[in-house]
C-alpha positions in Angstrom: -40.7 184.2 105.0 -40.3 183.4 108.8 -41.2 187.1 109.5 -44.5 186.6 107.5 -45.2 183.6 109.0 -45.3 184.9 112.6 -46.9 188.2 111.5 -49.8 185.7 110.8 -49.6 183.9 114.0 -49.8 187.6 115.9 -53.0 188.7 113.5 -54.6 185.4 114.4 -54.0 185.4 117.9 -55.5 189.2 117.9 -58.1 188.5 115.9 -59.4 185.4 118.0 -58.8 187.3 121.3 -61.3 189.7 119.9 -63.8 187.2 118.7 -63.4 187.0 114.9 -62.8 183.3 114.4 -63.0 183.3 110.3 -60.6 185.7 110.2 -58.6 183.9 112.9 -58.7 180.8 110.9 -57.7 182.3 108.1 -55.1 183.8 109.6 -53.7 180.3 110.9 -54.2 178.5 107.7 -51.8 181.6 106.1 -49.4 180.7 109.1 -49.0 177.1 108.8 -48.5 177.5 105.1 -45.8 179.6 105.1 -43.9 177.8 108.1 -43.5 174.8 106.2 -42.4 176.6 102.5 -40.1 178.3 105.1 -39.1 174.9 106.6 -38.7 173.3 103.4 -36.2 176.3 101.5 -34.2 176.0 104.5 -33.6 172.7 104.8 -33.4 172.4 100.3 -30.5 175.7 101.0 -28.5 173.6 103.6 -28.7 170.9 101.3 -27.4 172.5 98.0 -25.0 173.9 100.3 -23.5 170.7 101.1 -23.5 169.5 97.8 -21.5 172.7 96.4 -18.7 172.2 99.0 -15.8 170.6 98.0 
């Protein structure tokens, strides 16, 4: 999810530097979105994994 999440970041960044700002904004929108489901599995994962421990 990371992965896709910076693939975004490096097609908005392209797509800015090139001058296609909807696309661009799109891009980051996509980004940001998947950052923070990223952010929030990760820290729900560490969290079930301390409750399964013993």
């Amino acid at each position: 999810m990371l992965h896709y999440a910076v693939v975004f970041l490096v097609i908005a960044l392209i797509a800015a530097v090139f001058g296609f700002g909807g696309i661009a904004t799109s891009a980051v929108g996509i980004a940001k979105i998947l950052f923070f489901v990223f952010v929030v599995l990760a820290v729900l994962s560490f969290l079930f994994g301390l409750v399964r421990r013993p």
